[in-house]
C-alpha positions in Angstrom: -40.0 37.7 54.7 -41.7 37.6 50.9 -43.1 34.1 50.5 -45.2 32.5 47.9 -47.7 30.0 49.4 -49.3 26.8 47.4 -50.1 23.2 48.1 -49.0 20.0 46.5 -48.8 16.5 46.0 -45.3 14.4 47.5 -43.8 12.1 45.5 -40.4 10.4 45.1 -37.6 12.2 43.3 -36.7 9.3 41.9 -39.0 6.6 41.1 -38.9 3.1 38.9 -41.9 2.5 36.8 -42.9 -0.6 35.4 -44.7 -0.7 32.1 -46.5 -2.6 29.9 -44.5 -4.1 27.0 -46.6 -6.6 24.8 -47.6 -5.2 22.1 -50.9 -4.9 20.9 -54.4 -2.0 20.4 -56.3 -4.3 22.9 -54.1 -4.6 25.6 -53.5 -7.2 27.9 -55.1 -8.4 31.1 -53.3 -8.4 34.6 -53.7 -12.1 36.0 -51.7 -11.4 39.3 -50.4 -8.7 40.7 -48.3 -7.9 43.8 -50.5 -5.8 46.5 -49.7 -2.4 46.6 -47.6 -1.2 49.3 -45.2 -4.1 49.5 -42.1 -3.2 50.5 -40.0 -5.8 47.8 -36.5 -6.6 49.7 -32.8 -7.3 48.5 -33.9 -10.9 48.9 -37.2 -10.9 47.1 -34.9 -9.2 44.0 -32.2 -12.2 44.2 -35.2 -14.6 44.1 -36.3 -12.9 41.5 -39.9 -12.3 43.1 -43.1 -11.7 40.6 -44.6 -8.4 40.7 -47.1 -8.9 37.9 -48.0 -11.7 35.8 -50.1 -10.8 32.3 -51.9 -13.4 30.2 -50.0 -14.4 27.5 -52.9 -17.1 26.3 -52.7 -14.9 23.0 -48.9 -15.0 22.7 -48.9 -18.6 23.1 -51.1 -19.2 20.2 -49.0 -16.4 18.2 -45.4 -18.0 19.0 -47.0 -21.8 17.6 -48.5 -20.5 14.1 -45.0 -18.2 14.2 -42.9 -21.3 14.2 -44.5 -22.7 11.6 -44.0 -20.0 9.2 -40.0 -19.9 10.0 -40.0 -23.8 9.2 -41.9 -23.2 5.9 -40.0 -19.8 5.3 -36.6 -21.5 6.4 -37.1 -24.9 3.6 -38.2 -22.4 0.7 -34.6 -20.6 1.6 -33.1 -23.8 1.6 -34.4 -24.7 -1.7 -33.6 -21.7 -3.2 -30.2 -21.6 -2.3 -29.7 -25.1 -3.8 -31.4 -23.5 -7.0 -29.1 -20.7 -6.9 -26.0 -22.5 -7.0 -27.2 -25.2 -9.5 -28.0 -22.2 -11.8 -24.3 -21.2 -10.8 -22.7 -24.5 -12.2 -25.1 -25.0 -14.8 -23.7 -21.1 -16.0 -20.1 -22.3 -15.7 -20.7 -25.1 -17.6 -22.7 -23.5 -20.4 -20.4 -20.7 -20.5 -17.1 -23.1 -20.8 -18.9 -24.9 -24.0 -19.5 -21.2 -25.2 -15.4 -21.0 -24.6 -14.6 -23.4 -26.1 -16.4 -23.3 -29.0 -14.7 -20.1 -29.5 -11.4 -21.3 -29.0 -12.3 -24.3 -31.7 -13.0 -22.0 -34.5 -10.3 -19.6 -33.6 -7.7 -22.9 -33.8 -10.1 -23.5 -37.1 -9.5 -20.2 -38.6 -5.4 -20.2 -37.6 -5.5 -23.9 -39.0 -7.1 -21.9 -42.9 -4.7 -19.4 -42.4 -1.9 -19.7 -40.1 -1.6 -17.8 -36.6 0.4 -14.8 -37.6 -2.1 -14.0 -39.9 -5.1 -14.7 -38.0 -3.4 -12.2 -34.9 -2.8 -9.8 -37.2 -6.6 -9.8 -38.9 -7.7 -10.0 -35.1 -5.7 -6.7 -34.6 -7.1 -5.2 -36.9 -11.0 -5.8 -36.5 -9.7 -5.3 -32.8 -11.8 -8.2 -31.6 -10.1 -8.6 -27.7 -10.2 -5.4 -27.2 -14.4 -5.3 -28.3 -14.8 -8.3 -26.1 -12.8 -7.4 -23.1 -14.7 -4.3 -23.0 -18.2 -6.3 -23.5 -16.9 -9.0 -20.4 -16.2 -6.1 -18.2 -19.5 -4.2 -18.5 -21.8 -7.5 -18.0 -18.8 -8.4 -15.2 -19.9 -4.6 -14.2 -23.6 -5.7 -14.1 -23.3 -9.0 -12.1 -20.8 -7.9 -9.3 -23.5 -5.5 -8.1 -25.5 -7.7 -5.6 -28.7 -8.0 -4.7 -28.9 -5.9 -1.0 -30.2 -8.2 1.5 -30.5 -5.5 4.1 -30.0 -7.7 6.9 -27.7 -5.9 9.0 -28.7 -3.7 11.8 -31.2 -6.3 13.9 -29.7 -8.5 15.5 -31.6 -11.9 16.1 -30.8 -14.7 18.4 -32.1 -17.9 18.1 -31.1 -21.5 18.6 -28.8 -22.9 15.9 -30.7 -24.7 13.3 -29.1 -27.1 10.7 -27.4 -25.3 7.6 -27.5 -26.2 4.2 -23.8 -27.3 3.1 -23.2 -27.2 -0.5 -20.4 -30.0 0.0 -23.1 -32.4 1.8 -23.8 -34.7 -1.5 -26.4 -36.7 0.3 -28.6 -33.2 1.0 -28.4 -32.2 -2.6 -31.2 -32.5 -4.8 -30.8 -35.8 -7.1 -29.6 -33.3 -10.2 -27.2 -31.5 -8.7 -25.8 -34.4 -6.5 -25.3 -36.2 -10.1 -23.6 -33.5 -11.6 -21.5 -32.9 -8.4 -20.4 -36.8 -8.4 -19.4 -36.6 -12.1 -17.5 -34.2 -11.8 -16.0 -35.7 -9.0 -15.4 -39.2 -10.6 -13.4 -37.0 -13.4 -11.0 -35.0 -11.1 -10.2 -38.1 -9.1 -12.7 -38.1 -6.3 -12.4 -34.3 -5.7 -14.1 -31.4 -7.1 -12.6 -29.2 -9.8 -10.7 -26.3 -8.2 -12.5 -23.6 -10.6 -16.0 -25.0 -9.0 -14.6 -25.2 -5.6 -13.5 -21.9 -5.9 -17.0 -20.8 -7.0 -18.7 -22.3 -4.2 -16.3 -21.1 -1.7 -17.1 -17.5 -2.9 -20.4 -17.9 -2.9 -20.3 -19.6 0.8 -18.7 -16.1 1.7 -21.0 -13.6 0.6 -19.6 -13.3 -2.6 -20.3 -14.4 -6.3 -18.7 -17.2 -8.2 -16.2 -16.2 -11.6 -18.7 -17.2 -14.0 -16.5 -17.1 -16.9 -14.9 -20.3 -16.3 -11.9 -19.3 -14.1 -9.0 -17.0 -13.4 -9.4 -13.1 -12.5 -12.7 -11.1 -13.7 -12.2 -9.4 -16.6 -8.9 -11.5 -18.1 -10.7 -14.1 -20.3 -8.7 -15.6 -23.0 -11.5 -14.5 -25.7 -9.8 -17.4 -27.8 -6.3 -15.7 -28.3 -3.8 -17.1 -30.5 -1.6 -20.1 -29.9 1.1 -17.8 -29.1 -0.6 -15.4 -26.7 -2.0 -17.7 -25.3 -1.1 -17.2 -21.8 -0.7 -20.6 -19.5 -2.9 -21.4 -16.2 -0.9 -22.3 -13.2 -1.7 -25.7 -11.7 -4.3 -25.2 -8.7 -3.7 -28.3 -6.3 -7.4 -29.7 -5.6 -8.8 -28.5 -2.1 -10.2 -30.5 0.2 -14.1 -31.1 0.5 -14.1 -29.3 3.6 -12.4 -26.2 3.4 -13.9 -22.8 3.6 -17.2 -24.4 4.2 -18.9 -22.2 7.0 -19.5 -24.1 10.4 -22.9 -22.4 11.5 -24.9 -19.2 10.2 -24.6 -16.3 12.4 -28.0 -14.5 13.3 -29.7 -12.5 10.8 -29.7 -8.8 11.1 -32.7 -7.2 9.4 -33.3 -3.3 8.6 -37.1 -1.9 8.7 -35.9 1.2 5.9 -37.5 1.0 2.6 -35.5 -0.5 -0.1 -34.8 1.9 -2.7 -33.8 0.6 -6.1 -30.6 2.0 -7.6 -30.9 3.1 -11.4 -29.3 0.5 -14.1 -26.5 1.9 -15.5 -25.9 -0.9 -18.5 -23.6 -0.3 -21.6 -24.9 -2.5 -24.4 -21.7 -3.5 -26.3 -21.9 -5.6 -28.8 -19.3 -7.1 -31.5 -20.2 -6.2 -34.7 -21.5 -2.6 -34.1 -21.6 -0.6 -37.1 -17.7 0.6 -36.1 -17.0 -3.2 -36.7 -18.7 -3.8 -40.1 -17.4 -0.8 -41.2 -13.3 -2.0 -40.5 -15.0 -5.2 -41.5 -15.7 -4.3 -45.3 -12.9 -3.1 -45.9 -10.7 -6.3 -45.3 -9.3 -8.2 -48.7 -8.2 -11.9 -48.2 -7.2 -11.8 -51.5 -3.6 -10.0 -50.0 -3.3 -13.0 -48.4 -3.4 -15.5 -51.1 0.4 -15.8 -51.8 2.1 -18.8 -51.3 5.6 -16.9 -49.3 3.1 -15.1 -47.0 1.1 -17.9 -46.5 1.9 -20.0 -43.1 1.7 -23.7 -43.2 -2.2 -24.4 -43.5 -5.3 -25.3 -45.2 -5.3 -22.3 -47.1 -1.6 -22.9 -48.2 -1.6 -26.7 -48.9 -4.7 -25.7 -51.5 -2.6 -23.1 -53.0 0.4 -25.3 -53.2 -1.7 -28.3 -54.4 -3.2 -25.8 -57.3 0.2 -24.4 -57.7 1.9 -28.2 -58.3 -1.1 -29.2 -60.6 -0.7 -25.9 -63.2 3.2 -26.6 -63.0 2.5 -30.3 -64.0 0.0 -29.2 -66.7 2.2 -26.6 -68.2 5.4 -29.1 -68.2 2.9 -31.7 -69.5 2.2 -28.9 -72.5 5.5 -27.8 -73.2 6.2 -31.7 -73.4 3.5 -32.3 -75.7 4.9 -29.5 -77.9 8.0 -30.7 -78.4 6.5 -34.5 -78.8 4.1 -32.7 -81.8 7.1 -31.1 -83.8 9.0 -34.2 -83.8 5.7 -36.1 -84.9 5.3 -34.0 -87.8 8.4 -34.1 -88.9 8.3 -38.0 -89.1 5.2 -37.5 -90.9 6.6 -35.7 -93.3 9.3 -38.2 -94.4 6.4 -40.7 -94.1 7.7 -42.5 -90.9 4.0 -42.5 -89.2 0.9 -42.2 -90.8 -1.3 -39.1 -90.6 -3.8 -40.7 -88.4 -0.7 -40.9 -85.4 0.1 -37.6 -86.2 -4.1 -36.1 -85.7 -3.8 -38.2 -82.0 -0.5 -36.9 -81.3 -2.3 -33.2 -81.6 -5.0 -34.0 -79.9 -2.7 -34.8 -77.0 -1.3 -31.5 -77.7 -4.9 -30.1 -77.2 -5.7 -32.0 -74.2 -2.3 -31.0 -72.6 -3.4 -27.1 -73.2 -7.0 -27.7 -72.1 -5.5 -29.0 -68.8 -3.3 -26.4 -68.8 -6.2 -23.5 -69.5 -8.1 -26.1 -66.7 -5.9 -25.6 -63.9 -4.7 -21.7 -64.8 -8.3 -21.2 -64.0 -8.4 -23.2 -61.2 -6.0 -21.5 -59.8 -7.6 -17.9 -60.2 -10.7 -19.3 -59.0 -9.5 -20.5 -55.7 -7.5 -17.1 -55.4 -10.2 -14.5 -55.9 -12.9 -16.7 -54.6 -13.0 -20.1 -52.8 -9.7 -18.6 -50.6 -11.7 -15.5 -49.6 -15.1 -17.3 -49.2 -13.1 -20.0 -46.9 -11.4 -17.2 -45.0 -14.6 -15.4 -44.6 -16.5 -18.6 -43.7 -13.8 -19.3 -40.8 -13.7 -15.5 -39.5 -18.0 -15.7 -39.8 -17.5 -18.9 -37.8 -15.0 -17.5 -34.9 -17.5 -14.2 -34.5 -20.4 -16.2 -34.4 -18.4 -18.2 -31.6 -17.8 -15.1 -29.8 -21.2 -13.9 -30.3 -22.5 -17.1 -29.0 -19.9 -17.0 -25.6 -21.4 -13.1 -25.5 -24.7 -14.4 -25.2 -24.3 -17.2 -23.3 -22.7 -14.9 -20.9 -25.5 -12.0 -20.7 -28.0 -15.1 -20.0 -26.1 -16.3 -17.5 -26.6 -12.5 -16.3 -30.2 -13.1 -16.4 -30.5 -16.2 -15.2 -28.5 -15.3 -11.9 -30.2 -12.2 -11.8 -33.3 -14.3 -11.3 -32.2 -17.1 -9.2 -30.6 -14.5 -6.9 -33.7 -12.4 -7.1 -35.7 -15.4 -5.5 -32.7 -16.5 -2.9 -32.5 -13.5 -1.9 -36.3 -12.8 -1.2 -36.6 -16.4 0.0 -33.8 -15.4 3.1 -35.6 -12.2 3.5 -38.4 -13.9 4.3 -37.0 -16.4 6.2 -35.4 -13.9 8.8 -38.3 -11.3 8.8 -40.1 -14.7 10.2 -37.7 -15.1 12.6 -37.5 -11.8 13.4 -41.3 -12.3 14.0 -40.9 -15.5 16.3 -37.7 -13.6 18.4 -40.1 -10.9 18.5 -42.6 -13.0 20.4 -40.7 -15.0 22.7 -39.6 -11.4 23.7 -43.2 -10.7 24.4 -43.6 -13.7 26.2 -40.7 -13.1 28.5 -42.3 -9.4 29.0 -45.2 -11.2 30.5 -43.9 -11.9 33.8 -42.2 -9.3 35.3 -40.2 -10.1 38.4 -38.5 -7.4 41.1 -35.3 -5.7 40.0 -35.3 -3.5 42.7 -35.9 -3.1 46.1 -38.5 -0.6 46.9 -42.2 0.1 48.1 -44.7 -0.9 45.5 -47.4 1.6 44.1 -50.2 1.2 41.5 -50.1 3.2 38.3 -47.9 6.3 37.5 -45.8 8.2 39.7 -47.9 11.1 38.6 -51.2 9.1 38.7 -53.0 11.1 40.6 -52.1 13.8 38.6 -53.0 12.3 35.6 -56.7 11.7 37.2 -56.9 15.3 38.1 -55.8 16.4 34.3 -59.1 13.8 33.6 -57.4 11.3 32.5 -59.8 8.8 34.4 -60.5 6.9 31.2 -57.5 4.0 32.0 -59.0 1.2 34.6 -57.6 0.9 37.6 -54.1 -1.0 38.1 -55.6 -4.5 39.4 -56.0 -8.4 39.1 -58.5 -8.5 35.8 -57.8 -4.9 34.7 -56.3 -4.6 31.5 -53.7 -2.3 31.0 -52.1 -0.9 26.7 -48.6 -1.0 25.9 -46.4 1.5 27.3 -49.1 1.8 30.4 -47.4 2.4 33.7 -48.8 -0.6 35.8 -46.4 -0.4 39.1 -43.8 2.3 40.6 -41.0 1.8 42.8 -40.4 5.3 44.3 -36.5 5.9 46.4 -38.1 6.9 49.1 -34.6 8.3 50.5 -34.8 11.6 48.1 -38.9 13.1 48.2 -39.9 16.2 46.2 -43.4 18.1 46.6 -45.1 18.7 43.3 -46.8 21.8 42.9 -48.1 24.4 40.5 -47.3 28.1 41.0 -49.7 30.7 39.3 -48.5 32.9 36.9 -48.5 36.0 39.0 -45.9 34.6 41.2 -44.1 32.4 39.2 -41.8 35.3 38.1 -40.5 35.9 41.8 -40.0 32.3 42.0 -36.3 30.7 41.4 -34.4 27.7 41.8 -32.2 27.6 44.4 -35.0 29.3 46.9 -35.4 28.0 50.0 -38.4 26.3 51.0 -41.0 25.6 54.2 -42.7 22.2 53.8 -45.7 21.3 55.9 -47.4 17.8 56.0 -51.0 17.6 56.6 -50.5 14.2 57.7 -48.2 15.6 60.0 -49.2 19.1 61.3 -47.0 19.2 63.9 -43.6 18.8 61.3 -42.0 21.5 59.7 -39.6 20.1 56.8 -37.4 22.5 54.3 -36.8 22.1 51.3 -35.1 23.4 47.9 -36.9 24.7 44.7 -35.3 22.8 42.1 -36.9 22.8 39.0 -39.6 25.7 37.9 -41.3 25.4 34.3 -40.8 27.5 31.6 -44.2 27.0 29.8 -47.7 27.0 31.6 -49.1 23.4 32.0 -51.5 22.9 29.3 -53.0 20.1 30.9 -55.4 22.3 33.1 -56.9 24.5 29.9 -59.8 22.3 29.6 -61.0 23.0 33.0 -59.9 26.2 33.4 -58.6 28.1 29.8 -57.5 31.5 32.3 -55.7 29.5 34.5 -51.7 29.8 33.9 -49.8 27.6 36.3 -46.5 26.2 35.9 -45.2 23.0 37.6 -42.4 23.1 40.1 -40.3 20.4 42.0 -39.1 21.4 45.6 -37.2 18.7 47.0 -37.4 17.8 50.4 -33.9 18.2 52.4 -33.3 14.8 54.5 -34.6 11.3 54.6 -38.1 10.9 56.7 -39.6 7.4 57.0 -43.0 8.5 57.6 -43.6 10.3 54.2 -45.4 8.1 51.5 -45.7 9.2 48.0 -49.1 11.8 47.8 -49.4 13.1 50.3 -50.7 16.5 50.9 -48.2 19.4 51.3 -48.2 22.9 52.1 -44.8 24.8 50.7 -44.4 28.2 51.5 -41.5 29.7 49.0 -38.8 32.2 50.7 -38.6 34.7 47.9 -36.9 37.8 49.4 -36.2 38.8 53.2 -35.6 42.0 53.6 -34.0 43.8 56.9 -35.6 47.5 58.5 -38.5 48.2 56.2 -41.7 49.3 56.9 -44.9 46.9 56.4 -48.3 46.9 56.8 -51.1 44.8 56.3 -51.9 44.2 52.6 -55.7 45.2 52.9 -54.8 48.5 54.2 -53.4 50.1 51.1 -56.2 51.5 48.7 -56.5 53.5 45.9 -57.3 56.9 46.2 -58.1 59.0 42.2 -55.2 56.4 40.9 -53.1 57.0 44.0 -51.9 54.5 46.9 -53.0 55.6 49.7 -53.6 54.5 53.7 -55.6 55.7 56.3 -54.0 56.7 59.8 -55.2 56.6 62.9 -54.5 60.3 63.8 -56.7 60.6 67.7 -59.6 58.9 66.3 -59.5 61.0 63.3 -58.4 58.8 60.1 -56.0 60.7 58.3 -55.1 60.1 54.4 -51.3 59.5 53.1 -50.2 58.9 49.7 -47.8 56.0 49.8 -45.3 54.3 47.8 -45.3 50.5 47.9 -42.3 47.6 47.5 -42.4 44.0 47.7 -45.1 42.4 48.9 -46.3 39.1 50.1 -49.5 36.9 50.5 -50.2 39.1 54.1 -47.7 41.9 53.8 -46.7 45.1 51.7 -43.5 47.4 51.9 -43.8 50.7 52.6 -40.9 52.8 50.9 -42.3 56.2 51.6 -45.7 58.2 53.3 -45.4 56.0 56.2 -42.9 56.3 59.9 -42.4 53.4 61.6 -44.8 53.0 64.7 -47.7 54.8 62.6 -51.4 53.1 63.1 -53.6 52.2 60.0 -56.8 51.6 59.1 -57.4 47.8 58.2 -60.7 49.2 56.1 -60.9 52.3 54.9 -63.6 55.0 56.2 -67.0 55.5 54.0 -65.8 57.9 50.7 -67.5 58.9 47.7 -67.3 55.7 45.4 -66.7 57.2 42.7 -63.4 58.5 44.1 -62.6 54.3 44.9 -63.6 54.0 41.2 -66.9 52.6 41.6 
């Protein structure tokens, strides 16, 4: 048989270590501790027996000052969200005076002009289509939202009261008012576009901002006839799609990285628009058959009437003169009638000449100044309602900015305070299994011959870093011996082998075993002590259950490597070397005798003999006094 000897350490194949979780550079002391050996039953597990109990003085102090901070981080959230969605309503509201405004002095401008006209200037400045395309690049902007990042730790703590946006009586006193007029004007309910808001807003979402209806489908002020009509919402209920309790937080510890603004800057009257702009004549428009009923047409008509009069009025007065000269002329009035009737005559053409000019005035200028006044007006409407709506942008941006950061915080501190009870919990730790109890590591002994001896020893007052192994619960039914092969043997050595096991404790046993695991790379742990010492680690486990073998205790395994049948073997001292040969010495009638050999396997005791040697053959254990230099000394 070719075996490879070594000693080692038992241990359990299997083993449950206990470690210390609370966190911390400075560790944590060991007030109790269960006495090493115990053997922890089925029953001491269902009682839920403690094994160790670590002060938690410090953690105490920690959870108080932690609760603290979630109350204060908790009413700054609170407050912030009520900021946030008063900033939401006061947007609507601004934005809806913006609206209207806009509808106003579009009504105002169709009112000059009439509506056919007014859609068909619209067309051509194309003034929905600029605005659409403004609303859905700042709609664009504002549906991105802020990322909270609260979604891959979960956090659970007891239920605390929510803030609910329909609770008047927890409102601040502005908001409540605002909430209770609008109330008192929609007939003891809230408007369904600001219930709708809040309602998205209570869902993760954000509110329509732009005063109702679908994103991006504004009326922009369109004309009467394009208008298109709102369906009747029926008022909801107070209550509905208010959410009954806030689920626990999840938080993510990844780095926030900000995403690059991507904002188009549109703007109305770009220098595309001026340039359409200049080019438009309201002159065309000044025609009393292409004119709709208006202001712009009732002045024309009223200009119109008043140079009709005049000129009647003239061509009376002409007719009236003839006939007063005539009469002169036979004497029938004197000339003093005759110089009044003329100057009639003159005043008729003067109001004639008057209203002639009137008339072109108002055409070539007051009509276009009032038409341009009205369209100025309307784009200085939309302008307005395109401002108003980018600052609601901002504002948003900034009261979401803080809620956000504000519920950050507040679940990072909760995060903190779950984080601590945990540690408190982690502070007593109770049986889970039954088993023998031993101090430390499975390897500690190990460990202390690698020199780590720096760690105290497990015990009451010892204190012991996180992740320290403080108790081990081995299954004594499976045991392994640990051991270390050197590297000049570790080659013939293989899992699967079959193993001799000796117990010092027990001289008198013979166990066997199984190599099971062999290392691929030397144990670096030893290079300090030794930097030419290779050894790699090896598990054998032990075949059968023994009662009387306790974790480290000392072993002696001896390795079945190879068994070979009818070879010849001698001992391993009595092969030499002879001027680079192998050689023996026989025992040839008390004279020794020299024979090159050739050698096989060999063991710690033993060497194979594959030629120079019959069987029955007597060596030399030493070899007879030679020349040393023919040794190779």
């Amino acid at each position: 048989e070719i075996t490879v000897l070594e000693g080692g350490a038992l241990e359990a194949l299997q083993s449950q270590e206990i470690r210390s979780r609370i966190k911390g550079r400075e560790g944590v002391k060991i007030l109790n501790i269960v006495e090493e050996g115990y053997q922890v039953s089925p029953e001491d597990v269902d009682a839920g027996l403690i094994l160790v109990e670590l002060d938690k003085a410090q953690l105490i102090d920690q959870q108080l000052n932690q609760e603290i901070a979630v109350e204060t981080a908790e009413a700054t959230y609170i407050e912030r969200k009520a900021e946030y969605e008063i900033q939401l309503n006061e947007n609507v509201t601004a934005l809806n005076d913006r609206r209207q405004d806009m509808r106003f002095t579009r009504l105002d401008f169709e009112k000059f002009l009439g509506g056919n006209i007014v859609s068909e200037i619209i067309a051509q400045l194309e003034i929905e289509e600029r605005v659409a395309k403004a609303e859905a690049a700042d709609l664009a902007a504002l549906a991105k939202p802020l990322s909270s990042g609260l979604e891959d730790v979960e956090v659970e703590l007891e239920p605390r009261p929510t803030f609910d946006p329909f609770d008047l009586d927890s409102m601040p006193p502005g908001m409540r008012e605002r909430m209770e007029e609008m109330m008192a004007d929609n007939g003891g309910q809230l408007p369904a576009e600001v219930l709708e808001n809040i309602q998205r807003f209570s869902q993760g979402g954000f509110p329509s901002t732009f005063g109702g209806g679908p994103r991006g489908q504004g009326d922009f002020g369109r004309s009467r006839g394009q208008r298109q009509v709102r369906a009747e919402t029926q008022p909801a209920r107070v209550e509905d799609g208010i959410p009954t309790s806030r689920e626990a937080p999840r938080l993510t510890l990844e780095p926030l990285i900000p995403e690059g603004l991507d904002i188009e800057v549109t703007l109305l009257m770009d220098n595309s628009y001026m340039a359409i702009r200049d080019t438009l004549d309201f002159t065309q428009y000044a025609d009393i058959e292409q004119l709709e009923d208006g202001e712009a047409k009732q002045q024309l008509r009223n200009l119109l009437d008043e140079l009709q009069v005049s000129q009647e009025e003239y061509f009376l007065a002409q007719d009236r003169i003839e006939g007063q000269r005539r009469l002169e002329a036979r004497g029938f009035i004197t000339p003093t009638e005759l110089e009044a009737e003329e100057l009639n005559l003159s005043k008729a053409r003067n109001r004639q000449a008057q209203k002639e000019t009137a008339l072109s005035l108002y055409i070539q200028y007051t009509f276009p100044k009032d038409a341009e006044q009205k369209l100025s007006e309307y784009e200085n409407a939309i302008m307005s309602y395109q401002r108003q709506l980018k600052e609601n942008i901002a504002e948003q941006a900034q009261e979401e900015a803080r809620f956000s950061s504000a519920e950050r915080k507040f679940n990072l501190e909760r995060v903190k305070l779950a984080d601590i009870n945990e540690q408190l919990d982690f502070a007593t730790i109770r049986a889970e299994l039954p088993g023998m109890v031993v101090y430390g590591a499975a390897d500690q002994n190990q460990m202390r011959y690698r020199g780590s001896s720096n760690q105290e020893a497990i015990q009451e007052g010892a204190t012991v870093r996180e992740r320290q192994a403080i108790l081990t619960i081995p299954d004594m039914r499976e045991m392994a011996v640990k051991t270390n092969i050197h590297e000049s043997a570790v080659q013939r050595v293989a899992v699967g082998q079959a193993v001799r096991v000796g117990i010092d404790a027990f001289p008198d046993e013979e166990l066997t075993g199984v190599v099971t695991k062999v290392a691929v790379v030397a144990d670096s742990a030893n290079s300090f002590m030794n930097p030419d010492l290779k050894v790699y680690p090896t598990t054998i486990k032990i075949e059968g259950t023994y009662d009387w073998l306790r974790p480290g205790m000392s072993a002696e395994v001896e390795i079945l490597v190879a068994k070979l049948e009818d070879v010849i073997y001698v001992p391993l001292q009595a092969v030499t070397y002879w001027d680079d040969k192998r050689v023996v010495y026989v025992d040839n009638f008390g004279n020794p005798e020299q024979r090159e050999v050739e050698v096989g396997t060999f063991s710690d005791s033993f060497i194979e003999i594959t030629a120079g040697l019959r069987a029955g053959d007597e060596v030399l254990l030493l070899p007879p006094q030679q020349s040393l230099t023919n040794i190779g000394f």
